[in-house]
TIKE-229365 format. One line per field, with one value per atom (N, C-alpha, C): residue number from 1; y, z, x; atom name; residue in one letter. Coordinates in pm, whole numbers. Example, Ala and Ser with C-alpha at 12.3 -4.5 7.8 and 13.67 -1.06 7.14 Angstrom:
<mimars>
seq	1 1 1 2 2 2
north	-569 -450 -330 -225 -106 3
up	780 780 780 708 714 787
east	1319 1230 1320 1285 1367 1290
atom	N CA C N CA C
type	a a a s s s
</mimars>
This chain:
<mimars>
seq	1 1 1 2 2 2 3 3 3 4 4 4 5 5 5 6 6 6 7 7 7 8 8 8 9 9 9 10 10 10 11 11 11 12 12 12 13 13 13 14 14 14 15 15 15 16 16 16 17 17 17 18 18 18 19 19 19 20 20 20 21 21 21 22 22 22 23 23 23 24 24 24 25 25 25 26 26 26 27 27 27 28 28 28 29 29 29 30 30 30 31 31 31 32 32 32 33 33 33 34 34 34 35 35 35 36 36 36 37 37 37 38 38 38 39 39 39 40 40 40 41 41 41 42 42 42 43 43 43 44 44 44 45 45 45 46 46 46 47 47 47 48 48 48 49 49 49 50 50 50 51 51 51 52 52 52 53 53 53 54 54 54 55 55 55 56 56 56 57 57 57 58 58 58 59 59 59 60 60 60 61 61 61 62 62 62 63 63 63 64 64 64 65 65 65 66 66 66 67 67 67 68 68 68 69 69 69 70 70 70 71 71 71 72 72 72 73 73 73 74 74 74 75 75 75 76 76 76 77 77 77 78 78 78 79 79 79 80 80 80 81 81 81 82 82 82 83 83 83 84 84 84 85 85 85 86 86 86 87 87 87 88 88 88 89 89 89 90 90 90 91 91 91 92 92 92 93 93 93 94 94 94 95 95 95 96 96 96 97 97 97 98 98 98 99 99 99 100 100 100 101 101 101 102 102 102 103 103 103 104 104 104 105 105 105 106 106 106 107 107 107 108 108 108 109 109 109 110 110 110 111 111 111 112 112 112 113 113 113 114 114 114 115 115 115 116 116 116 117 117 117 118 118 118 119 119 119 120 120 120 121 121 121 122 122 122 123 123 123 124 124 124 125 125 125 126 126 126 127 127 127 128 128 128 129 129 129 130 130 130 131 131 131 132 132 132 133 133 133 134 134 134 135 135 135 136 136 136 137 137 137 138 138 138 139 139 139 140 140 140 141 141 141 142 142 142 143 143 143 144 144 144 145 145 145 146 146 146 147 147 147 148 148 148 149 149 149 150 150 150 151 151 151 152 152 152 153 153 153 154 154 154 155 155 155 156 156 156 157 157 157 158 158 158 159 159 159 160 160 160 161 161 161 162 162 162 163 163 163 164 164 164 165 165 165 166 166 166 167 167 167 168 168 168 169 169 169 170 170 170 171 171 171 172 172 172 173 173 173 174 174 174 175 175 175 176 176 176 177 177 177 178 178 178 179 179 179
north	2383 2297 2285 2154 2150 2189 2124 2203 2101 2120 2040 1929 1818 1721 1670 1589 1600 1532 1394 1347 1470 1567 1655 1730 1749 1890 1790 1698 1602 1538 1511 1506 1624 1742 1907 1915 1865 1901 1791 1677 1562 1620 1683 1721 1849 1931 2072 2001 1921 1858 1809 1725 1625 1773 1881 2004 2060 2095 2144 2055 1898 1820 1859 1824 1866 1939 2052 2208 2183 2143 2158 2039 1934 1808 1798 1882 1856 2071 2124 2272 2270 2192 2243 2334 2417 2551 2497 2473 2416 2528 2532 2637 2672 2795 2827 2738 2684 2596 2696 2859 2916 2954 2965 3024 2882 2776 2627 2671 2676 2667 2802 2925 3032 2946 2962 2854 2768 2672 2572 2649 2735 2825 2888 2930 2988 2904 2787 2691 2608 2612 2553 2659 2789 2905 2893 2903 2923 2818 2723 2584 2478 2479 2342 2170 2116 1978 1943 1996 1986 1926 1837 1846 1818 1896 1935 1850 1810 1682 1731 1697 1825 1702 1692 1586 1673 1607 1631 1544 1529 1467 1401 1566 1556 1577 1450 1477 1593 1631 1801 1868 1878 2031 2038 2017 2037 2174 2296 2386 2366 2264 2233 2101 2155 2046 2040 1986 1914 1955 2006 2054 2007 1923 1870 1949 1963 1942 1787 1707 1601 1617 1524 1555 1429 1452 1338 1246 1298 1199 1101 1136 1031 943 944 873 716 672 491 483 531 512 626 703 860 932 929 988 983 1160 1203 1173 1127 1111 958 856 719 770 873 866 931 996 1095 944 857 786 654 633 517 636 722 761 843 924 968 1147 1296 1406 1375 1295 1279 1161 1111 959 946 814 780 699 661 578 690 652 727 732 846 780 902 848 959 1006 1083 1134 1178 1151 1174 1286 1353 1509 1600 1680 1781 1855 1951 2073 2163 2287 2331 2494 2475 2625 2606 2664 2681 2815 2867 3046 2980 3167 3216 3252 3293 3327 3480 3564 3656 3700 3731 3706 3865 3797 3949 3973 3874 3925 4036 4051 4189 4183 4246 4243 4324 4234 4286 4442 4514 4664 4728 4664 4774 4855 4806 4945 5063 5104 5176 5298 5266 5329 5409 5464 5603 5669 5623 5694 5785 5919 6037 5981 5966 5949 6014 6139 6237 6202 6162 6100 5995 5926 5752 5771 5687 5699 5583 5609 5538 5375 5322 5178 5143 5262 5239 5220 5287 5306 5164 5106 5018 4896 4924 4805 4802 4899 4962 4887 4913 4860 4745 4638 4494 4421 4510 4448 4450 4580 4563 4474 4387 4346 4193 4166 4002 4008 4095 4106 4080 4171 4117 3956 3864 3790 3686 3730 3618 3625 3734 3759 3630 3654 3566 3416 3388 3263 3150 3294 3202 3146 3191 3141 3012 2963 2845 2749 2779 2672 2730 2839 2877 2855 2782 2774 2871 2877 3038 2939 3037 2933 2886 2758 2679 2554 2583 2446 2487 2333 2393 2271 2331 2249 2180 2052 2005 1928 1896 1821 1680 1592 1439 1357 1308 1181 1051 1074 921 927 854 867 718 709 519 553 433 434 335 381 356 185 128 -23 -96 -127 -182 -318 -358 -548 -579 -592 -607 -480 -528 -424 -357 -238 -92 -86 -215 -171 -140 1 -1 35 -14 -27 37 61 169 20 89 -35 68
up	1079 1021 871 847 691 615 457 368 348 381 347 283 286 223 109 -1 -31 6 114 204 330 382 467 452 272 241 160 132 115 272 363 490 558 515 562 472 347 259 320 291 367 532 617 732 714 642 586 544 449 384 456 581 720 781 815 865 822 678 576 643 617 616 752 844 1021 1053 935 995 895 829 721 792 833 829 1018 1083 1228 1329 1258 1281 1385 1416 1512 1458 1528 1521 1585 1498 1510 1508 1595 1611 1489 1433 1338 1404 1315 1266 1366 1289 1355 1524 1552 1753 1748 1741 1808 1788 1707 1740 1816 1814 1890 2007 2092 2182 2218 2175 2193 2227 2145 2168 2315 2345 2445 2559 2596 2692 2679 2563 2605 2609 2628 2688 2826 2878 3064 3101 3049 3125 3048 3029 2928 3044 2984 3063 3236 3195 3332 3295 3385 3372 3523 3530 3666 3667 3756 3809 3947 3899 4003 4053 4197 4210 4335 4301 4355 4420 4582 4668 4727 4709 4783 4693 4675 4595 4590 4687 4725 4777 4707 4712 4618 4553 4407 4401 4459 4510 4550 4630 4723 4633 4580 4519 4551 4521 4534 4417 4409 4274 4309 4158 4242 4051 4067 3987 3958 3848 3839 3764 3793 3732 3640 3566 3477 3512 3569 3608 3722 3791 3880 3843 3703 3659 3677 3698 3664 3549 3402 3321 3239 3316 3281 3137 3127 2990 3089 3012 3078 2966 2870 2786 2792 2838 2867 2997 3121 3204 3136 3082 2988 2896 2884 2752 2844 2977 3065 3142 3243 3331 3209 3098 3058 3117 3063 3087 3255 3244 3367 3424 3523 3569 3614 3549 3577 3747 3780 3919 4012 4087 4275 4282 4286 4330 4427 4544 4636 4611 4670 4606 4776 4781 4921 4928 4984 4941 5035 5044 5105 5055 5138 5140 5069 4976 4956 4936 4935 4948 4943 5068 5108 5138 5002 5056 5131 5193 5217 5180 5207 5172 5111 5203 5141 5191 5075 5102 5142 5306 5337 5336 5258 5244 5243 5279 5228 5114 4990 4825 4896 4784 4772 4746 4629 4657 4755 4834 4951 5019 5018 5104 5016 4903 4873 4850 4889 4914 4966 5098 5122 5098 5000 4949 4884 4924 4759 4676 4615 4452 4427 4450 4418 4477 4597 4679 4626 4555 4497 4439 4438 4370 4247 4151 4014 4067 4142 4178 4265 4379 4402 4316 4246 4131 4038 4010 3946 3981 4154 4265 4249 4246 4234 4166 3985 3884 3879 3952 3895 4048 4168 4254 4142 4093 4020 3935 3890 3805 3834 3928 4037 4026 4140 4155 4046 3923 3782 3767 3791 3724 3823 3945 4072 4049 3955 3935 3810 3728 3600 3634 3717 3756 3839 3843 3885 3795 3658 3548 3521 3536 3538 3626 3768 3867 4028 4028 4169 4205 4306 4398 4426 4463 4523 4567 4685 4799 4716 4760 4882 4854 4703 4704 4715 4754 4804 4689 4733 4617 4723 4681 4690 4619 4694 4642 4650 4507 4558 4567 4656 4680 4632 4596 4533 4498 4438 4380 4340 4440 4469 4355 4319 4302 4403 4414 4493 4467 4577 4535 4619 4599 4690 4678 4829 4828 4879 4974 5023 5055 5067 5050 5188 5214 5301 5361 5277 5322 5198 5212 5156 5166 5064 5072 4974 5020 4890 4869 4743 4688 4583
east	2580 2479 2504 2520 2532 2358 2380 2270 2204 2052 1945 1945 1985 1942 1782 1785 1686 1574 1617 1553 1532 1579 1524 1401 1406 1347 1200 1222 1065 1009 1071 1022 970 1024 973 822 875 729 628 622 548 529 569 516 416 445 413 220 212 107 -9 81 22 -63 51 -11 -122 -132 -239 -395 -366 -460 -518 -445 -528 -589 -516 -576 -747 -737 -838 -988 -935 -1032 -1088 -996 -977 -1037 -975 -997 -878 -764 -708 -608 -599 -445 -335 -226 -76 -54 123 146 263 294 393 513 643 687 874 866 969 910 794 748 788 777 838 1002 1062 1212 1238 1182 1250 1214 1087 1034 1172 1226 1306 1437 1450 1587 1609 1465 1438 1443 1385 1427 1582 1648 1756 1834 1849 1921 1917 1791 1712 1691 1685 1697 1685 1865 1878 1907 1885 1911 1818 1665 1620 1507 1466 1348 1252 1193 1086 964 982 919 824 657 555 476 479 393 300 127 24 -5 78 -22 -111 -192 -306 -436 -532 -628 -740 -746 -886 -794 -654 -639 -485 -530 -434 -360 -363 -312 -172 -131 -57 4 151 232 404 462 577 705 747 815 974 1048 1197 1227 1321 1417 1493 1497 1574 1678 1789 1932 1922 2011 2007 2092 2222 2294 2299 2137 2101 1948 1966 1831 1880 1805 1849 1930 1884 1944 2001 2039 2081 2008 1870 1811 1687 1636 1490 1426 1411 1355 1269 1351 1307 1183 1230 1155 1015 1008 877 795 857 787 762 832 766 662 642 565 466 514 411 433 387 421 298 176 75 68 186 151 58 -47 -179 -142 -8 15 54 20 92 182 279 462 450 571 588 793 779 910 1015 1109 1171 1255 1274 1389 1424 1491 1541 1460 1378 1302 1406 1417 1481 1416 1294 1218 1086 1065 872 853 791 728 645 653 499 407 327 180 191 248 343 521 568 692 724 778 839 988 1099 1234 1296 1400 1437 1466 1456 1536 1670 1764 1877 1906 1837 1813 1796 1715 1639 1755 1866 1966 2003 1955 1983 1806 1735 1574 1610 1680 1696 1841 1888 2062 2008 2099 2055 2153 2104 2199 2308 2323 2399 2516 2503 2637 2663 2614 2698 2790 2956 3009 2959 3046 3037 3037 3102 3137 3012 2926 2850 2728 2696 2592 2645 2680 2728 2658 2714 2651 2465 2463 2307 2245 2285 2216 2255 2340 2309 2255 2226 2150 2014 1967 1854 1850 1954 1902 1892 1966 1940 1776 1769 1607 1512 1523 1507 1481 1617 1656 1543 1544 1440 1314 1261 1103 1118 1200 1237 1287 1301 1350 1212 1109 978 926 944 864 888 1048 1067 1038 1061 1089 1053 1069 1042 919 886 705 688 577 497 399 372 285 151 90 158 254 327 409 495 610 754 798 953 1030 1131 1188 1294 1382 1482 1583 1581 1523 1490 1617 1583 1675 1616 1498 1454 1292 1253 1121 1101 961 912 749 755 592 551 396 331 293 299 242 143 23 -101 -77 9 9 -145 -206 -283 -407 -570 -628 -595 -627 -591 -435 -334 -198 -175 -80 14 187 264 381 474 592 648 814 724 862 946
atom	N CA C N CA C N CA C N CA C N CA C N CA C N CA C N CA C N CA C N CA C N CA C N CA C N CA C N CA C N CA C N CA C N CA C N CA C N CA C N CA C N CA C N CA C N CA C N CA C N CA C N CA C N CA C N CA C N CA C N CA C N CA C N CA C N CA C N CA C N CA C N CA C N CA C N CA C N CA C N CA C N CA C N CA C N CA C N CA C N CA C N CA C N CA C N CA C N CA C N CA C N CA C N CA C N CA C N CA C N CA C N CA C N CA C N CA C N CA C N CA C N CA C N CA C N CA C N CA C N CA C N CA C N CA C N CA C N CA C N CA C N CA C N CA C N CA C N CA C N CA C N CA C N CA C N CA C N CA C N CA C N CA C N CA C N CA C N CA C N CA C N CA C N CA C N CA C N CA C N CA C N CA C N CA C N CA C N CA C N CA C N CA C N CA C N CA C N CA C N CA C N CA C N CA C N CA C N CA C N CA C N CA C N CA C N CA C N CA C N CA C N CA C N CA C N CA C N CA C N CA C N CA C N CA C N CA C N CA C N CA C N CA C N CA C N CA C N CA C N CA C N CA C N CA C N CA C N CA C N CA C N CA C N CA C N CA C N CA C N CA C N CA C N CA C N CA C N CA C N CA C N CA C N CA C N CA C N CA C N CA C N CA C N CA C N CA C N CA C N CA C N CA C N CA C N CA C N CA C N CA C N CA C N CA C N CA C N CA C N CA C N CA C N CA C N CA C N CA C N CA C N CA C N CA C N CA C N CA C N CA C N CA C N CA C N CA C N CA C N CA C N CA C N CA C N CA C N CA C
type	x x x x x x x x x x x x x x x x x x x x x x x x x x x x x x x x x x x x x x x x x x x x x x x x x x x x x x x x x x x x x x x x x x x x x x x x x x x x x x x x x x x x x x x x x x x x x x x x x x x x x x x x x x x x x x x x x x x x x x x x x x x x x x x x x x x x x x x x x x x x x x x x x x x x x x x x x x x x x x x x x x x x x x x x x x x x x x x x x x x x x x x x x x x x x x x x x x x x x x x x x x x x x x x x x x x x x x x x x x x x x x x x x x x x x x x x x x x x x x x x x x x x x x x x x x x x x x x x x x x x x x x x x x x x x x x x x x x x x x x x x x x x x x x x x x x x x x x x x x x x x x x x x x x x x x x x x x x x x x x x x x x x x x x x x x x x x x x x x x x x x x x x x x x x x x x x x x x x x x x x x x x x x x x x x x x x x x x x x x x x x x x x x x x x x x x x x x x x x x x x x x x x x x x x x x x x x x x x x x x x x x x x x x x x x x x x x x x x x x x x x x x x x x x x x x x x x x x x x x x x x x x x x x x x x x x x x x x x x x x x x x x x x x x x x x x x x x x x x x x x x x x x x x x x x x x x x x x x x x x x x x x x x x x x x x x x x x x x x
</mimars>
């Protein structure tokens, strides 16, 4: 990164000022300036280039949603950014979304974890290569508790893989049609 410009560092001050004023005339709490870039650092480490796309259904029971992952390189116009500034982070329209199921928990999950074969090993008998095996099954497991934060459902929504995403369109009253 090159060095501040003096158009950078009067646009930093002029935002800095805008900040002062809001906080003062409005009472709202902005958040510190570096938790936004660690923040940012932090999602484009764990999930750069995604953006998750949650659709609700069913109106009385919002519980129960739809979660896809979208790629960029199958957007109409390959930028998630155009799709965020036409639909909006809450589309006020109906769209239904078509996909490969790709994971529906349960209610509770009875898998086996990858660890579990080692619950009744004495230790003492592991060799080094086994123990090795040990600590990075632990740490998968780790990584799947950590991988819910982003994207994994937990009942009752499931996720899939879209193949396409219609909005909803009312030609006539009680038909409707997906265009």
């Amino acid at each position: 990164m090159g060095k501040p410009t003096f158009l950078g560092k009067a646009t930093k001050a002029i935002e800095k000022n805008i900040d002062k004023l809001l906080k003062e005339e409005t009472k709202v709490n902005l958040f510190d300036e570096g938790w936004i870039e660690k923040v940012k650092t932090f999602l484009d480490t764990f999930s750069p280039n995604r953006l998750n796309f949650r659709l609700l259904p069913l109106d009385d029971f919002g519980e129960f949603q739809i979660l896809a992952n979208l790629k960029d390189k199958y957007m109409l116009d390959g930028s998630f950014e155009n799709t965020i500034f036409t639909y909006g982070s809450k589309p006020n329209i109906k769209l239904t979304v078509l996909g490969v199921i790709t994971s529906s928990p349960r209610k509770e999950d009875i898998r086996v974890k990858h660890s579990d074969e080692f619950l009744a090993v004495d230790e003492s008998k592991l060799t080094n290569e086994i123990h090795f095996e040990k600590a990075l099954r632990n740490v998968f497991d780790s990584f799947e508790a950590f991988e819910k934060f982003f994207f994994v459902p937990n009942y009752p929504k499931i996720a899939i893989s879209p193949i396409a995403i219609y909005r909803e369109v009312n030609i006539r009253e009680n038909t409707k049609v997906q265009q």
